[in-house]
N, C-alpha and C positions, 0 to 999 in steps of 0.2 A: 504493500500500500504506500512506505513511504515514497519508493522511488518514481512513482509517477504524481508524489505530492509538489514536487519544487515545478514540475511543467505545467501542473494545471494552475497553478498561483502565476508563474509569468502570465500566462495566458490572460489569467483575470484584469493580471498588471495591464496588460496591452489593452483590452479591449476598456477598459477603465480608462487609461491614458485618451485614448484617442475620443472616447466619448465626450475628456473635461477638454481636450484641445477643438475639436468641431463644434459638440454643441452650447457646453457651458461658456466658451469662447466664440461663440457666435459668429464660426469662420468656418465661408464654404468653400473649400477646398477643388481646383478643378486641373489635373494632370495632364499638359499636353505632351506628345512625341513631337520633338523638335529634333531633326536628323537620329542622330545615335543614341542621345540620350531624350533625358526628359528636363522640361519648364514647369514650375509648377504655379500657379496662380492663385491668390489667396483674397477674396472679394468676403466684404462685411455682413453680408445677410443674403439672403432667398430674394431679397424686393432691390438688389445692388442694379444699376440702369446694365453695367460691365457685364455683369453677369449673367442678366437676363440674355443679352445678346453674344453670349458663348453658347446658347444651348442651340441646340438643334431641333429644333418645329418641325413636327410636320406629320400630315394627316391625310387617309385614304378620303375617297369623294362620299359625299353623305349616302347613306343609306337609308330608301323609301320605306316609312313602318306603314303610312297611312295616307290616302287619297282625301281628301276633304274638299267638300263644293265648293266653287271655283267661286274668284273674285268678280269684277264687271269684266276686266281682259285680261285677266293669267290664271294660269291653275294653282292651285295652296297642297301642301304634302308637312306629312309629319316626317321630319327624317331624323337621322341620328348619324351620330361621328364620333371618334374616339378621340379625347386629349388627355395624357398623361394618364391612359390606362381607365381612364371614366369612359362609359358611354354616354355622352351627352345627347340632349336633342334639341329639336328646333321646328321653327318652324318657316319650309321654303316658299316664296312665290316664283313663278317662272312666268313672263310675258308670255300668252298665245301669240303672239305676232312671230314671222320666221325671224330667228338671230340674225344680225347684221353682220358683214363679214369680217371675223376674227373673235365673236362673241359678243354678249353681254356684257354689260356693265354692272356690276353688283355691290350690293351692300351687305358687310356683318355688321348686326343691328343691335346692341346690349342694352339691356335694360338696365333702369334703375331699383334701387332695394324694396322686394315685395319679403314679408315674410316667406321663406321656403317652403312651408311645407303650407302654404295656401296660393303658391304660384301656381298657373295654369299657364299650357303654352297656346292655347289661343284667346286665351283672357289677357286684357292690360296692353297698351299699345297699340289697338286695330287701326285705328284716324292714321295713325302714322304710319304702320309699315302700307296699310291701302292705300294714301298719297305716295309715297315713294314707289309702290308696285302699279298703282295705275300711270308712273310714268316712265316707263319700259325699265325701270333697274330690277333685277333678278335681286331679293333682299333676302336675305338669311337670319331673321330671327332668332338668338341661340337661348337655351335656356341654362343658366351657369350652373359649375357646378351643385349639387346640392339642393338645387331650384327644382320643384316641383318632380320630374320621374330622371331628371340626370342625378350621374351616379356622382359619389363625391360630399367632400364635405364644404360646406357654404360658409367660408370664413372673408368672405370680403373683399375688396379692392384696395386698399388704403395701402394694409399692412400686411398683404401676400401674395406672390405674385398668379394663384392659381387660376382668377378670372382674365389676366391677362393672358397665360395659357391658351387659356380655354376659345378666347378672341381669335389670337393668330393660328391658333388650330384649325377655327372656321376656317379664315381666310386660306390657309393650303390646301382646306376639304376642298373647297368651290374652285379650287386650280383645278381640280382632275375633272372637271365638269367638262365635258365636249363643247357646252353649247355658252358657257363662261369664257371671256376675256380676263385670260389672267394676269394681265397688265392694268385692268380697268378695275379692280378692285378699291373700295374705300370702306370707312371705317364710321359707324354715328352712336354713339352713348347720350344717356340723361342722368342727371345727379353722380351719384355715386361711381357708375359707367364713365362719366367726363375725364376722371383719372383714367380709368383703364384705356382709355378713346388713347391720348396723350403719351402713356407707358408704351402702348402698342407701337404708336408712332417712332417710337426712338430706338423702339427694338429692332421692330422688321422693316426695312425699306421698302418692302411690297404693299404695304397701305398706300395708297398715291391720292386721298384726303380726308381727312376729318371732320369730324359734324360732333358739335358738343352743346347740349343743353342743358343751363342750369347745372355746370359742374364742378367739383370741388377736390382741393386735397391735391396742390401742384409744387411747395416747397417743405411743409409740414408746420413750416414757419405761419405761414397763412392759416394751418387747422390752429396751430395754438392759437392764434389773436381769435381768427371768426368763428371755431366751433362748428357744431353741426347741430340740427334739431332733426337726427336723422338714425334711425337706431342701427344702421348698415354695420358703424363701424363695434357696437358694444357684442360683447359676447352674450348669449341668452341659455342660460343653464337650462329653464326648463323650456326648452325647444326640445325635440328627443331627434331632429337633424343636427345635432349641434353635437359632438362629443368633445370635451372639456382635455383631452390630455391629445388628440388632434388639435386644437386650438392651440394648448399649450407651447406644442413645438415648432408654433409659426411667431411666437410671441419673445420679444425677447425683453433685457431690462430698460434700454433706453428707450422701446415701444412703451412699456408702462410707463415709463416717465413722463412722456410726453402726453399719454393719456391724464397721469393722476398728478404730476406736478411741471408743467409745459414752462414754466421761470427758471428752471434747474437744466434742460435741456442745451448743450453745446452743438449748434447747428451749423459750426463748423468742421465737426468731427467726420473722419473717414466714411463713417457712419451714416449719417443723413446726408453728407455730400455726395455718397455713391447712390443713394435712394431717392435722392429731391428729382422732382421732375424740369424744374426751370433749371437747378444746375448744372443738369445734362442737354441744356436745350442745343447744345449745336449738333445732337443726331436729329434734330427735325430738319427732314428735306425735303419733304411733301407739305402744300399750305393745308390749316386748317380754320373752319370757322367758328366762331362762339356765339352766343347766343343766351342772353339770360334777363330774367323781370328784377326790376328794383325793388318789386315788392313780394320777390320770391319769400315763404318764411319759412321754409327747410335748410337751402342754402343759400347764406349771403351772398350777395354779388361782391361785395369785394375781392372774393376769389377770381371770379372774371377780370375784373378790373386788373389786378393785379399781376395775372396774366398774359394780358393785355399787353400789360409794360413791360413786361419782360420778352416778348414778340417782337413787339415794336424797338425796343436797344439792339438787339439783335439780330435784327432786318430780316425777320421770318415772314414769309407770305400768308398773310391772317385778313379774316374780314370777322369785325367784331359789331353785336348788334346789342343795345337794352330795348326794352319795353317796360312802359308804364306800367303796364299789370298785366294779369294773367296767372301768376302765381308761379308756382314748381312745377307746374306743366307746362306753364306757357300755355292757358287754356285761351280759347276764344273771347273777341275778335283779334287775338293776336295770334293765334296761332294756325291759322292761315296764310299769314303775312311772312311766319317763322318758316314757315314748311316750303311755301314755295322759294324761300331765298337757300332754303337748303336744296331742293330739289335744282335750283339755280348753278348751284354752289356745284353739286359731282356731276353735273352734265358740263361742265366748264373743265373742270379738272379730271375726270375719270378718261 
């Protein structure tokens, strides 16, 4: 017995060691082959911009669960696609009219925070993705992880990168489409979605525009001053989609800081500099547009604003819009007004 005691105690030693060096240390670790040997790359968290754009994306073409009656001019389908080992789903429009040549032009379309386990995929959103689809763009609807019958757990956009995933997973689904222009790809979020819209953008070059509505959460600096009235980003114990030691390990200490004492926060650390989305603004290379009510009361517009400014020092190609009112939806009569400058907005760029 003793002589296989000292190997199974290294053993413990090792897997003990590397547990406090990755995850207590909150360093992800990513090994490349660099001719004969190896480089080894070492990025601050799972939400690093660096980091996200080392992985490798990428996703077979959706797959038809379900036919559903058609719109005024496209057909509607339940489909599903795989990101990070989830089945997710969606829901597609495809124009009746014959494709023009080289494909469609299409949208991945993310919603904003619905509780999960009362998301529905053809509940929430019809006004919008049926303007976008009654004007010839193939739209991709996705429902994130954790979201109503996708597999996964629903932790968020803020502080994981898994609904960004789950985004550019779309967008490689709808490449393998026959009848998709996979250069004509764009990207449109609301609330919560406006970060991932943003994240997306700096990851994959293959978004070529953005559509953001009423969106929030671009330096982290900005969530501490304006806050959210948005339960997207709090954890919910009794959700029973929700498990608490899965949350856990997407959480780390200066994430709770920032949530429970945001004056303590060094927003110049490794840390939030590889995570801030305005930090990283020089991978945006595609324009995108904003869009938000002054008297939004889920999320402040000074996140737009703010945003704005940081576009604009930067000479990033942006068309930025307020409205009097409307709310967090941007409900009517302005939201007419919002939809066709977006419908404007990817027939211009896509």
């Amino acid at each position: 017995m003793k002589k296989h005691l000292l190997p199974a105690l290294f053993i413990i030693f090792l897997i003990g060691y590397f547990t406090y060096r990755q995850v207590d240390k909150k360093r992800i670790i990513v090994v490349d082959n660099v001719g004969q040997g190896q480089q080894e790359k070492v990025y601050a968290s799972t939400i690093s911009i660096d980091y996200l754009r080392s992985l490798n994306i990428d996703a077979k073409a959706p797959e038809t669960i379900e036919e559903l009656t058609p719109g005024s001019n496209y057909k509607r389908y339940i489909v599903s696609y795989i990101s990070e080992g989830n089945k997710i789903h969606g829901l597609l429009t495809v124009p009746n009219e014959n494709p023009p040549e080289g494909g469609y032009s299409a949208v991945v379309f993310n919603h904003g925070y619905i509780p999960p386990n009362q998301y529905v995929t053809t509940e929430k959103y019809v006004a919008y993705v049926d303007y976008l689809a009654r004007n010839g763009f193939v739209v991709f609807k996705i429902d994130m992880r954790g979201n109503g019958d996708s597999e996964g757990m629903p932790i968020g956009s803020y502080f994981s990168p898994g609904y960004t995933v789950d985004a550019i997973s779309a967008l490689k689904s709808l490449q393998k489409l026959d009848y998709v222009n996979k250069d004509r790809i764009g990207i449109w979020g609301h609330s919560m979605a406006g970060n991932l819209v943003l994240r997306a953008m700096l990851v994959e070059d293959e978004v070529k525009a953005g559509v953001i509505w009423a969106g929030a959460v671009y330096s982290y600096e900005d969530f501490a001053e304006y806050r959210l009235n948005d339960g997207s980003y709090v954890r919910r114990g009794n959700d029973p989609h929700y498990d608490t030691r899965a949350l856990n390990r997407g959480v780390s200490s200066e994430i709770t800081k920032l949530r429970e004492n945001p004056k303590e926060v060094n927003y110049t650390s490794g840390f939030w500099k590889e995570a801030s989305l305005t930090s990283n603004i020089n991978y945006l290379n595609f324009p995108v547009q904003l869009h938000h009510a002054t008297n939004d009361p889920t999320v402040n517009v000074g996140y737009s604003r703010d945003l704005e400014k940081v576009l604009k020092e930067n000479n990033k190609q942006y068309e930025y819009y307020e409205y009097s009112g409307g709310g967090h939806n941007i409900d009517s009569p302005y939201f007419e007004q919002a939809m066709q400058r977006t419908v404007e907005f990817f027939k211009t760029n896509l």
